[in-house]
C-alpha positions as CSV (number, residue, x, y, z in Angstrom):
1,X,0.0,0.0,0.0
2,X,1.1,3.7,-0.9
3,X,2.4,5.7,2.5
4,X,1.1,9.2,2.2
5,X,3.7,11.9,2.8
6,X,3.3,15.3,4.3
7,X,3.1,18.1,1.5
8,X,4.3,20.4,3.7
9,X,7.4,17.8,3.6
10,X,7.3,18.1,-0.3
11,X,6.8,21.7,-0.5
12,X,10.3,21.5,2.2
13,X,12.1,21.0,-0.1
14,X,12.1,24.5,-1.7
15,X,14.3,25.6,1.1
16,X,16.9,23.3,0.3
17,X,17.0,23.9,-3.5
18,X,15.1,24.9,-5.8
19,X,11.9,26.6,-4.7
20,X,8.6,25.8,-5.8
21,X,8.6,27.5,-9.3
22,X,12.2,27.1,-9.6
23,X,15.1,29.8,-10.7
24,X,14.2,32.4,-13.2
25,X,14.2,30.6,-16.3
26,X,17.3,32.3,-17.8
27,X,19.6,30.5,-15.5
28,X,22.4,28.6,-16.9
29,X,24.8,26.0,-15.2
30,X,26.9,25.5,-18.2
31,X,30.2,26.5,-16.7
32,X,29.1,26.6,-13.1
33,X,31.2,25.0,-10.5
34,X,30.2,22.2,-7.7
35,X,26.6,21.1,-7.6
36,X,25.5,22.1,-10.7
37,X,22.5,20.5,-11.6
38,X,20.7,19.7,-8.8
39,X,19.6,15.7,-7.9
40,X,18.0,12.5,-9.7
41,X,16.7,9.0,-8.7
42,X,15.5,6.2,-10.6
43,X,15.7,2.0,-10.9
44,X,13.4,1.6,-8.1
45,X,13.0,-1.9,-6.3
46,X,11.5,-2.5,-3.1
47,X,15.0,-2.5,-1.5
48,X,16.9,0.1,-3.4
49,X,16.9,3.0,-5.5
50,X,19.5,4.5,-7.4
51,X,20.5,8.4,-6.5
52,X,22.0,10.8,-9.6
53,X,24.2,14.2,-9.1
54,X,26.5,16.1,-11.3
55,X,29.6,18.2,-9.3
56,X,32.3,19.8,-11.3
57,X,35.6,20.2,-9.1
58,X,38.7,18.6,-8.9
59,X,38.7,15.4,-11.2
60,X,37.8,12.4,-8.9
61,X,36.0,13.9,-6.3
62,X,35.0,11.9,-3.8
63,X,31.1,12.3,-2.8
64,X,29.8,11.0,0.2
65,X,25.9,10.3,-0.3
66,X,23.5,10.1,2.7
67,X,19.9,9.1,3.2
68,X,16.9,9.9,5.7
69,X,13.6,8.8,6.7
70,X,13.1,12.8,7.2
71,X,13.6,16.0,5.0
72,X,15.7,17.6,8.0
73,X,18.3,14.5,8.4
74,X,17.7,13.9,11.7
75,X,19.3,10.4,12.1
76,X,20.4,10.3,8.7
77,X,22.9,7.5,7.2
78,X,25.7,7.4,4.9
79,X,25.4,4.8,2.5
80,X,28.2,4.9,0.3
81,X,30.7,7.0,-1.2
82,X,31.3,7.8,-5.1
83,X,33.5,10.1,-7.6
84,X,32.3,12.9,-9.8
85,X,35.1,12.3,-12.7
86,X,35.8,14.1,-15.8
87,X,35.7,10.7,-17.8
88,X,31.7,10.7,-16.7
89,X,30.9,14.3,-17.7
90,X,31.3,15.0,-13.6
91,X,28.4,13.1,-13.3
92,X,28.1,10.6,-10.3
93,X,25.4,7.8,-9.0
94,X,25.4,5.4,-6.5
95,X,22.8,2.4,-5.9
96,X,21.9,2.6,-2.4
97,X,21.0,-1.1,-1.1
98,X,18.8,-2.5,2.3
99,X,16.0,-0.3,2.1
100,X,12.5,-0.6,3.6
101,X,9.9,-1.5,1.1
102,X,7.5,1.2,0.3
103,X,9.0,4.0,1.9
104,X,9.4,7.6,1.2
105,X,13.0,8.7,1.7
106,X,15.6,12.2,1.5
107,X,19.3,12.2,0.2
108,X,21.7,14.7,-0.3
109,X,25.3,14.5,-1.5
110,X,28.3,16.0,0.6
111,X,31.5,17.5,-1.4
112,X,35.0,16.8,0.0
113,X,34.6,21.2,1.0
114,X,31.3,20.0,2.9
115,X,29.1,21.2,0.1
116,X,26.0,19.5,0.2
117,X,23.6,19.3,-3.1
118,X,20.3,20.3,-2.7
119,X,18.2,17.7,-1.0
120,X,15.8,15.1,-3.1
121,X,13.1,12.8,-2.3
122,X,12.4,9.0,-3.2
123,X,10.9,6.5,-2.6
124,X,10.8,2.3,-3.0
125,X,8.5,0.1,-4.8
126,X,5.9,-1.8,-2.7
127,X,6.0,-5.4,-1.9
128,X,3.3,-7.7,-1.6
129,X,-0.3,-6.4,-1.6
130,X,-0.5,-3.2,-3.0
131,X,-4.0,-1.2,-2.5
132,X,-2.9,1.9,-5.3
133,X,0.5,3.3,-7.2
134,X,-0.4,6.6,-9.2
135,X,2.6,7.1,-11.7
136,X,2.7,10.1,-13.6
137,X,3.5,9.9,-17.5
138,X,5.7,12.4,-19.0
139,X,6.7,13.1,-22.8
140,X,8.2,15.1,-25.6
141,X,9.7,18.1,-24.2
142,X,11.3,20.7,-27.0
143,X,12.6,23.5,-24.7
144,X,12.8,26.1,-27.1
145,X,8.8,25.9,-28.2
146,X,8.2,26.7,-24.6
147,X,8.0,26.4,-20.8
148,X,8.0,23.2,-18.7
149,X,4.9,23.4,-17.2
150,X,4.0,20.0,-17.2
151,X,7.0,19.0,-15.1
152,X,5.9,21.8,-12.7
153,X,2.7,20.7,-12.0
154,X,3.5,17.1,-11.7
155,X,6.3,18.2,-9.4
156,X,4.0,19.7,-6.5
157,X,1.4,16.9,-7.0
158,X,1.7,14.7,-3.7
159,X,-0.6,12.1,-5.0
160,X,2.5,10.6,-7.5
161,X,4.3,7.9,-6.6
162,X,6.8,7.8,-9.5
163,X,7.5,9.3,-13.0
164,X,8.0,7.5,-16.4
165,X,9.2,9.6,-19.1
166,X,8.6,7.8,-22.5
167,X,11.5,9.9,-24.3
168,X,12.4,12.9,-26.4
169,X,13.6,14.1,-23.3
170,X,15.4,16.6,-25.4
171,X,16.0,17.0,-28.8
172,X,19.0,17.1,-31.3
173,X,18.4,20.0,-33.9
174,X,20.4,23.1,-34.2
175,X,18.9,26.7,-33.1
176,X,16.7,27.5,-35.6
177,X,15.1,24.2,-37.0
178,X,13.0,22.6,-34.7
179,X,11.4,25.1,-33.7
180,X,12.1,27.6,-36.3
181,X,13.6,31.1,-35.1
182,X,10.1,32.6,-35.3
183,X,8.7,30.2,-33.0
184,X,11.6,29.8,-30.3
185,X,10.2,31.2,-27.0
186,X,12.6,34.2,-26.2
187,X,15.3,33.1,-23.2
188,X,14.6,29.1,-23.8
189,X,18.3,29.0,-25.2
190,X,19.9,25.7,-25.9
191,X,23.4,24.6,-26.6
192,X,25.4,24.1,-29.0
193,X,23.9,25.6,-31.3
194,X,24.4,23.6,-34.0
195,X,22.7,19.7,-34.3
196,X,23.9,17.6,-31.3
197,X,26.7,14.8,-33.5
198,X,29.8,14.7,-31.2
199,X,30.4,13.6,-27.5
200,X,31.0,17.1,-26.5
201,X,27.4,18.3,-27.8
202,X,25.5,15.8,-26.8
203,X,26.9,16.6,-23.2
204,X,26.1,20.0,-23.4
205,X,22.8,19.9,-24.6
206,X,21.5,17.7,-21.8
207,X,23.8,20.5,-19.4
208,X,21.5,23.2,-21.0
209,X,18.2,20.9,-20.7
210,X,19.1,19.9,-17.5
211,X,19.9,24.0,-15.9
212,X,15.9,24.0,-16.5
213,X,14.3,24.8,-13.2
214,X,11.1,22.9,-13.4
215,X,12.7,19.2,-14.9
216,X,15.6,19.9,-12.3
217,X,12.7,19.9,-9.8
218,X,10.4,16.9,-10.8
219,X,14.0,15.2,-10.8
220,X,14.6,16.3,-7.5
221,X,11.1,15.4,-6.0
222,X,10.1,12.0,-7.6
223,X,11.7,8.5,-8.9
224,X,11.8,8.3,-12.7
225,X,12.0,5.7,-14.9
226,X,13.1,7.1,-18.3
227,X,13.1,5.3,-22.3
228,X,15.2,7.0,-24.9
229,X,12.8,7.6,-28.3
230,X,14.9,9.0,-31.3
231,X,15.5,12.5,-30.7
232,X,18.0,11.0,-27.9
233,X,19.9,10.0,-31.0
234,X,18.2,11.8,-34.1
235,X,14.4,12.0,-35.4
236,X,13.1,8.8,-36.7
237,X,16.0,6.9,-35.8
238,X,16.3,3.1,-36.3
239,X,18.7,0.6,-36.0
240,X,20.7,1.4,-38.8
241,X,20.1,5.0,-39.2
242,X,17.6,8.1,-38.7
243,X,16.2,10.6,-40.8
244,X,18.3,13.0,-39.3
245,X,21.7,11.3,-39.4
246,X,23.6,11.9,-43.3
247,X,26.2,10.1,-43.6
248,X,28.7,13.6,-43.9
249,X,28.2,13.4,-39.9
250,X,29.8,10.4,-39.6
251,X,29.4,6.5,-38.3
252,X,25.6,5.7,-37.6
253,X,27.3,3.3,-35.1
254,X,29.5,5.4,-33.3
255,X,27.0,8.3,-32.9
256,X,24.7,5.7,-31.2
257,X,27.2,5.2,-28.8
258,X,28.4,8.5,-28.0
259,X,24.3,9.2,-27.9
260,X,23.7,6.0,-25.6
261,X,26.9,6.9,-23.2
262,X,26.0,10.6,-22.4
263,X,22.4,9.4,-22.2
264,X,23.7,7.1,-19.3
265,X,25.5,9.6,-17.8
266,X,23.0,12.4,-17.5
267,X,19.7,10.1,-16.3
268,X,19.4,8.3,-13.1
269,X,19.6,4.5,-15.4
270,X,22.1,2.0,-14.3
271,X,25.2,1.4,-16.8
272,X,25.5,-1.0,-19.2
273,X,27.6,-2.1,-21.9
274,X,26.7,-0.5,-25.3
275,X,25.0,-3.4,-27.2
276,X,23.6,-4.8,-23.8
277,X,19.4,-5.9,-23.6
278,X,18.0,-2.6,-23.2
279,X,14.5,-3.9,-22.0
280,X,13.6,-4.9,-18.6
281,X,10.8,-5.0,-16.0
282,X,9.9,-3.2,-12.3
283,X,7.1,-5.1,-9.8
284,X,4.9,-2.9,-8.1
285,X,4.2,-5.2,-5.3
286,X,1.1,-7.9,-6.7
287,X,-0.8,-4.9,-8.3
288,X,1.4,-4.6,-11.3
289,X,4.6,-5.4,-13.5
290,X,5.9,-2.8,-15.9
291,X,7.6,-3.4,-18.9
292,X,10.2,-1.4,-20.8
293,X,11.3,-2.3,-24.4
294,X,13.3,-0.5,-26.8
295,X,12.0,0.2,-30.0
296,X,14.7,2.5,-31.9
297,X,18.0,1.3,-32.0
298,X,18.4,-2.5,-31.5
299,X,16.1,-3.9,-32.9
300,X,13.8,-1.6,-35.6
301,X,14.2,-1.8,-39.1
302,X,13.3,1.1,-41.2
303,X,10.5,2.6,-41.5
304,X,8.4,1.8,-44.8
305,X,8.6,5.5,-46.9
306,X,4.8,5.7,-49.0
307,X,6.6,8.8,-50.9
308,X,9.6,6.7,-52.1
309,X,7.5,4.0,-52.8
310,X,5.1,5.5,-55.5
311,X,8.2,8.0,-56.6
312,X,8.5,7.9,-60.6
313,X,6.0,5.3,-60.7
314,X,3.8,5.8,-63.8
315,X,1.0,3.9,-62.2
316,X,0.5,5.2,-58.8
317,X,-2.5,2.9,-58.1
318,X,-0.5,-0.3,-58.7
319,X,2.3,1.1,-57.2
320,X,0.2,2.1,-53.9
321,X,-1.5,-1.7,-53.7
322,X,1.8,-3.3,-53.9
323,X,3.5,-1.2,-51.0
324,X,0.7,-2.0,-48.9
325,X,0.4,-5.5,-49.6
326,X,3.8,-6.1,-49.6
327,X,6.1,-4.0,-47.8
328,X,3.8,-2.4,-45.5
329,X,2.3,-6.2,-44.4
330,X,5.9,-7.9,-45.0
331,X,5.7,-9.9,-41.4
332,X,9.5,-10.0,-41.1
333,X,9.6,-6.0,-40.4
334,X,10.2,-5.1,-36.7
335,X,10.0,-2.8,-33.6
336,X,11.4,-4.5,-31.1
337,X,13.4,-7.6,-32.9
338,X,13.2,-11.5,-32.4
339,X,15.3,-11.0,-29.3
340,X,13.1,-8.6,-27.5
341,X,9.7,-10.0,-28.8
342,X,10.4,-13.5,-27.2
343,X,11.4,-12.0,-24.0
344,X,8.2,-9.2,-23.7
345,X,5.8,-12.5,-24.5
346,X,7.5,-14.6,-21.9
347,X,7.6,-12.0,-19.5
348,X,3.9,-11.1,-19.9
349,X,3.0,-14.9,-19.1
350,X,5.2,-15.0,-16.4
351,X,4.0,-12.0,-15.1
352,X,0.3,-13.2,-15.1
353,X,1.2,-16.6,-13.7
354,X,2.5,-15.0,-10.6
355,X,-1.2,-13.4,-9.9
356,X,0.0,-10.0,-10.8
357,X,-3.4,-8.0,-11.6
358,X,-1.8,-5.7,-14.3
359,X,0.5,-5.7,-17.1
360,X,1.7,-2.4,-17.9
361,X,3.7,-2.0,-21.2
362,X,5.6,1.4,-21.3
363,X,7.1,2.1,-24.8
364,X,7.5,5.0,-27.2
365,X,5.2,5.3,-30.2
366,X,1.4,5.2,-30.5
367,X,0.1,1.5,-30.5
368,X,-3.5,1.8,-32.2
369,X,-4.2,2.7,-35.5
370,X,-4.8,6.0,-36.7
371,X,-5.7,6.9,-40.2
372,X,-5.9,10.6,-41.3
373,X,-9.2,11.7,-42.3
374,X,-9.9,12.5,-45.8
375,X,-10.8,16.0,-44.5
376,X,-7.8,16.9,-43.1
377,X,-6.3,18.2,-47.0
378,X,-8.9,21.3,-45.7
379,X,-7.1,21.8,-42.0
380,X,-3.6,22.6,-43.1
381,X,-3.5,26.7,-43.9
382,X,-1.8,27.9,-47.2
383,X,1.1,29.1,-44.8
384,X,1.8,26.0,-43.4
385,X,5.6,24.9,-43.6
386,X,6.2,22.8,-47.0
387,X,6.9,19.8,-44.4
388,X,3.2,20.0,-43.1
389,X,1.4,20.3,-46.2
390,X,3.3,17.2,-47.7
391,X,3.0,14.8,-44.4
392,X,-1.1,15.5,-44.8
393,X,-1.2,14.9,-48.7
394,X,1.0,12.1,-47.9
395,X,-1.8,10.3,-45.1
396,X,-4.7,11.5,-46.7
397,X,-3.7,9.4,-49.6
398,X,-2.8,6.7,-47.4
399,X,-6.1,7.0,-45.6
400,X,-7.8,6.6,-49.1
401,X,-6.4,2.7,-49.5
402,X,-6.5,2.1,-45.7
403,X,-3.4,2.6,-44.4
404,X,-2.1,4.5,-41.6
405,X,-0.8,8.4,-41.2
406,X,2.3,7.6,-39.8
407,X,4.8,5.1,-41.1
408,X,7.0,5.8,-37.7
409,X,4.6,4.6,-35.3
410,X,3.4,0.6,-35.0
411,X,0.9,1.3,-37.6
412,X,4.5,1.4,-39.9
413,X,4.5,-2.3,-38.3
414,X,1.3,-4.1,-38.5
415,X,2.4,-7.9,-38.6
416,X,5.2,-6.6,-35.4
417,X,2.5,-4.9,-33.5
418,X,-0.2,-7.9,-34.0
419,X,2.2,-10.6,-32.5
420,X,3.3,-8.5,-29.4
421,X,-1.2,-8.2,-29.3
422,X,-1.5,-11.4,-29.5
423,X,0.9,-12.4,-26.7
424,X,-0.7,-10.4,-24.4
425,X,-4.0,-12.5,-25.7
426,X,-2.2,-15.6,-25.0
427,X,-1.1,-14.4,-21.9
428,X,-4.4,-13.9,-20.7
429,X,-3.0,-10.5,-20.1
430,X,-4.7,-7.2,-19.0
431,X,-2.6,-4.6,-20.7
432,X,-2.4,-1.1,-20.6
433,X,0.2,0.4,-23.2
434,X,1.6,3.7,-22.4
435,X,3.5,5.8,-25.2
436,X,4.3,8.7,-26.2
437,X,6.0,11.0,-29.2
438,X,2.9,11.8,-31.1
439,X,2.4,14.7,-29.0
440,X,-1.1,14.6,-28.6
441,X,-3.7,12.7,-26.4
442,X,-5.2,9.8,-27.1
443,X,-7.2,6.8,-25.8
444,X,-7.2,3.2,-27.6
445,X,-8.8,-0.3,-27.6
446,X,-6.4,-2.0,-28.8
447,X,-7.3,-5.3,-30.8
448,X,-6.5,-8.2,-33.3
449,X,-8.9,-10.3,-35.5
450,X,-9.4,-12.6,-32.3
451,X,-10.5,-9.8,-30.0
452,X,-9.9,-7.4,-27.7
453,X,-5.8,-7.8,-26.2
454,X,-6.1,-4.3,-24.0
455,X,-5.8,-0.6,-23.8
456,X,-3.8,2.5,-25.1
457,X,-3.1,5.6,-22.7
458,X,-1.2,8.0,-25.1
459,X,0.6,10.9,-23.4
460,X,0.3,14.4,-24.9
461,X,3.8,16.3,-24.7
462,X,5.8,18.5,-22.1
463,X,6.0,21.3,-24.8
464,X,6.2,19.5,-28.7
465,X,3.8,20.6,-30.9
466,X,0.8,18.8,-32.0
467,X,-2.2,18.6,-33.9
468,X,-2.8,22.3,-33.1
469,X,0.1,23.5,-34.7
470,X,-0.5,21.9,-38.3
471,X,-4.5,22.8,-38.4
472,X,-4.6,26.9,-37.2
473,X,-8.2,28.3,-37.9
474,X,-9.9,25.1,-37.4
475,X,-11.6,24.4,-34.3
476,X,-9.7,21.6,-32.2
477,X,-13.2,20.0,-31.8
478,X,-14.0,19.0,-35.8
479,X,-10.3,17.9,-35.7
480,X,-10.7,15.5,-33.0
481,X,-14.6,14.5,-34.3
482,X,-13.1,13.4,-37.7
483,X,-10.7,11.1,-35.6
484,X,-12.7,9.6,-33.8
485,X,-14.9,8.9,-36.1
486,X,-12.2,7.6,-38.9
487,X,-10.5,5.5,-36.4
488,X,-12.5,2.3,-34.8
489,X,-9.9,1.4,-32.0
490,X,-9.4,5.2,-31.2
491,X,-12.2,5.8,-28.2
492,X,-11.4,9.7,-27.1
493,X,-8.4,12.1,-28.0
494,X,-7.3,16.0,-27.3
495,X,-5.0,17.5,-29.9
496,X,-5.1,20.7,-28.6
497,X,-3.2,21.3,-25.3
498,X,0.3,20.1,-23.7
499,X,0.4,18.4,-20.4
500,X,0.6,14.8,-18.8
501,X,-0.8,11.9,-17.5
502,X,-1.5,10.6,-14.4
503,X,-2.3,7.0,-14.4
504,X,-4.0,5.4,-11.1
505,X,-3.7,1.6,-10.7
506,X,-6.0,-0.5,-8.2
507,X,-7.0,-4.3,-7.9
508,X,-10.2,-3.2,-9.5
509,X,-9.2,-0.8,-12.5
510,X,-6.9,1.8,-13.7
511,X,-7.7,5.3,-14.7
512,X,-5.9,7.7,-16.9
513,X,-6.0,11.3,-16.3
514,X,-4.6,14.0,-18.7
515,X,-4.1,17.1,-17.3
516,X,-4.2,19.9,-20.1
517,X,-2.0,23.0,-19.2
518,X,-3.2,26.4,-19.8
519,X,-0.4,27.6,-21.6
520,X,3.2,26.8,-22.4
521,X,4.6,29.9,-24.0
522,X,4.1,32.0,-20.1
523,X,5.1,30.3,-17.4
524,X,2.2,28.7,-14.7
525,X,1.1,25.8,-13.8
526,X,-2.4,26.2,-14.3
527,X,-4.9,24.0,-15.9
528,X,-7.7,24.5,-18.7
529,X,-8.6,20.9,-17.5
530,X,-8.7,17.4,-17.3
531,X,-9.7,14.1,-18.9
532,X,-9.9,10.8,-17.3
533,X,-10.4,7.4,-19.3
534,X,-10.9,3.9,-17.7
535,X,-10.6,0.4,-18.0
536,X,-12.1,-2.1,-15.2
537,X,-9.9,-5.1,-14.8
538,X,-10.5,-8.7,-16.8
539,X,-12.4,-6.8,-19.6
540,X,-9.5,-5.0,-21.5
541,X,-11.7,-2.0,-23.1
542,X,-11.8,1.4,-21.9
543,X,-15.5,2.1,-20.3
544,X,-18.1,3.6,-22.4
């Protein structure tokens, strides 16, 4: 069972770093000295957690970390020491072992000067029974299209137990590109400037990210679990390349690496060897299990290109039936790789076999299928960019020989998507997939041709654009009506705000709710409101 904690114990923690709103949002550790970027934790278990910091001093120093039952320390433990090292960006962690089980706890980190960081809070999984775990659901966050909100608000909300972030955690372009010059918010400044490629720019671009007040604090105050999606590495990224990687900038290989290696040093993940399974699994006591896969660079083939496939082709007709009957369906195209699939279907049986009521599947891109309608040539204004006019002439004539708007997502994947489906069928499995990187909000019943195999929550984004930002002029509520209405499996969705989830699990049922931020481009945390969506236990379709 969840232990309730004091807010005034949550809200504490303002006086010994960042304060409830945070710095000014100028602010900028790049360059600063000691404690520079505040505190993480993450890998939770029900007997240890894993704590995060960044110092930059003398190469080597030697931190000493403590614990606490208690925000002021009183009776507080050392549990270990480790070094801040140049080799590691200055970044240090250390797994902290022989904890309590469901128990909120406070750490700091103490400099060889007597420096202490500023002071974090975490917390272990339950064991056993477990009454409720409320885990909020994070996505998608371009710093320069606006403020952090969304962390904010899921920051001072005492009801979460832990944070996933489904990836795009930042993003790779230069100034300039993604979001254009025009639609950067003024003082959300990122660096380098140019496209993150090299070691050194991948560091500092998580350093900029990372001086943020508002992810520094949801950091600070709450366990994450992060995934990686391609912006980590470079949009639409896959096992043997992106879209955004040309071969000028070198190796696909040994930019993964350099992207995987600063990833690991920046987020509160354990280290592995490049190369190593990426996927694994957390227990929440007997209420839930939840699984992680990787679905970009191990195991994903390319995605299948509609434009290139009807390019030159005299006969566009012929040329559109045989990439949907062939490439698009070809069963040997994958997301996750033989590898990974085997594990995620034995995992989900064991899982179920232990008496485990849930089956949570956190991943990257949208499961259920989503087909543009053929309205949607009328949303997109005459001034749109070239890049949004093309991607809606592109799925409206997908949409008009039933297939899918996004080649990127499953839907790219069909045959891939419908055996992971059908393992959790076999399984006897009642799944809830959470994802992310579409940017907007959406709600699935997810099925094969023998049935119902479970539910989609999709996650809207931190700050990413979405629906709203290819269809000005047209009211958000015909966009989401045409849909809806075009897409069977798609039960509700809201393509109009930012925000995130918060996703409630009991014996009984879970419910999703998304929590729809006034406004990104001035900084609050209010709300224009919330959704919730659920799905009662043993019946695998969201309630009517």
């Amino acid at each position: 069972m969840t232990m309730n904690i004091d807010r005034r114990q949550l809200m504490a923690l303002g006086t010994f770093g960042l304060g409830a709103l945070g710095m000014p949002a100028s602010a900028s550790l790049i360059g600063a000295k000691g404690f520079t970027h505040g505190v993480a934790s993450g890998e939770p278990a029900p007997e240890s957690i894993l704590l995060w910091t960044r110092y930059v001093g003398k190469d080597g120093s030697k931190l000493t970390a403590e614990i606490s039952d208690n925000a002021d320390f009183l009776g507080a433990k050392m549990v270990g020491e480790v070094q801040a090292t140049a080799e590691r960006d200055f970044t240090a962690k250390i797994t902290v072992q022989g904890l309590d089980p469901d128990q909120w706890y406070f750490f700091r980190f103490i400099a060889p000067d007597g420096s202490q960081s500023m002071v974090g809070r975490t917390r272990t999984l339950p064991q056993g029974p477990t009454q409720r775990f409320n885990i909020g659901v994070v996505g998608c966050s371009n710093m320069p299209f606006g403020y952090f909100n969304a962390y904010a608000h899921a920051a001072q909300n005492a009801d979460l137990d832990l944070i996933i972030h489904t990836g795009d955690y930042l993003y790779e372009y230069p100034v300039g590109t993604y979001p254009s010059k025009e639609e950067a918010l003024a003082g959300r400044l990122i660096e380098p400037a140019h496209e993150m490629v090299q070691l050194a720019d991948y560091r500092l671009r998580y350093a900029a990210y990372r001086s943020d007040p508002d992810l520094q604090r949801i950091h600070q105050v709450l366990p994450m679990i992060p995934s990686w999606d391609d912006h980590e590495f470079a949009n639409d990224a896959y096992k043997d390349g992106a879209q955004n990687h040309d071969p000028s900038e070198g190796d696909w290989e040994t930019r993964k690496r350099i992207a995987e290696r600063v990833y690991r040093e920046w987020m509160p993940v354990r280290d592995m060897e490049f190369g190593s399974p990426r996927w694994t699994e957390y227990q929440i006591g007997d209420l839930a299990t939840l699984f992680f896969t990787e679905s970009r660079i191990a195991g994903r083939d390319q995605p299948a290109d509609l434009a290139d496939a009807i390019k030159g082709q005299k006969d566009i007709s012929a040329a559109l039936a045989a990439f949907r009957d062939d490439i698009w369906q070809d069963p040997s195209r994958s997301m996750l790789g033989a590898v990974q699939e085997k594990w995620f279907g034995d995992a989900l049986r064991t899982s179920k076999a232990q008496g485990t009521k849930w089956q949570v599947w956190s991943q990257q891109c949208v499961m259920g299928e989503l087909k543009l309608p053929q309205g949607a040539k009328n949303w997109v204004p005459d001034d749109a960019p070239a890049i949004a006019k093309a991607r809606v002439a592109v799925g409206a004539l997908s949409a008009e020989i039933g297939l899918p708007m996004n080649f990127d997502s499953w839907d790219g994947y069909p045959q891939a998507r419908a055996r992971s489906l059908a393992a959790a069928q076999q399984a006897d499995a009642d799944l809830i997939v959470l994802s992310g990187d579409s940017h907007n909000a959406w709600a699935f019943d997810l099925e094969t041709q023998d049935g119902a195999a479970g539910i989609e929550f999709a996650g809207h984004s931190v700050s990413s654009p979405g629906f709203e930002a290819y269809t000005k002029g047209i009211d958000p509520k015909v966009v989401v009506k045409a849909v809806v209405e075009t897409n069977k499996q798609l039960q509700w969705a809201e393509t109009e705000h930012r925000g995130y989830m918060v996703v409630s699990l009991t014996p009984e049922k879970a419910v999703s709710t998304w929590h729809f931020l006034d406004a990104i481009r001035t900084k609050s945390i209010a709300l224009s409101g919330s959704k919730s969506q659920t799905v009662l236990r043993g019946t695998n379709r969201l309630q009517a």
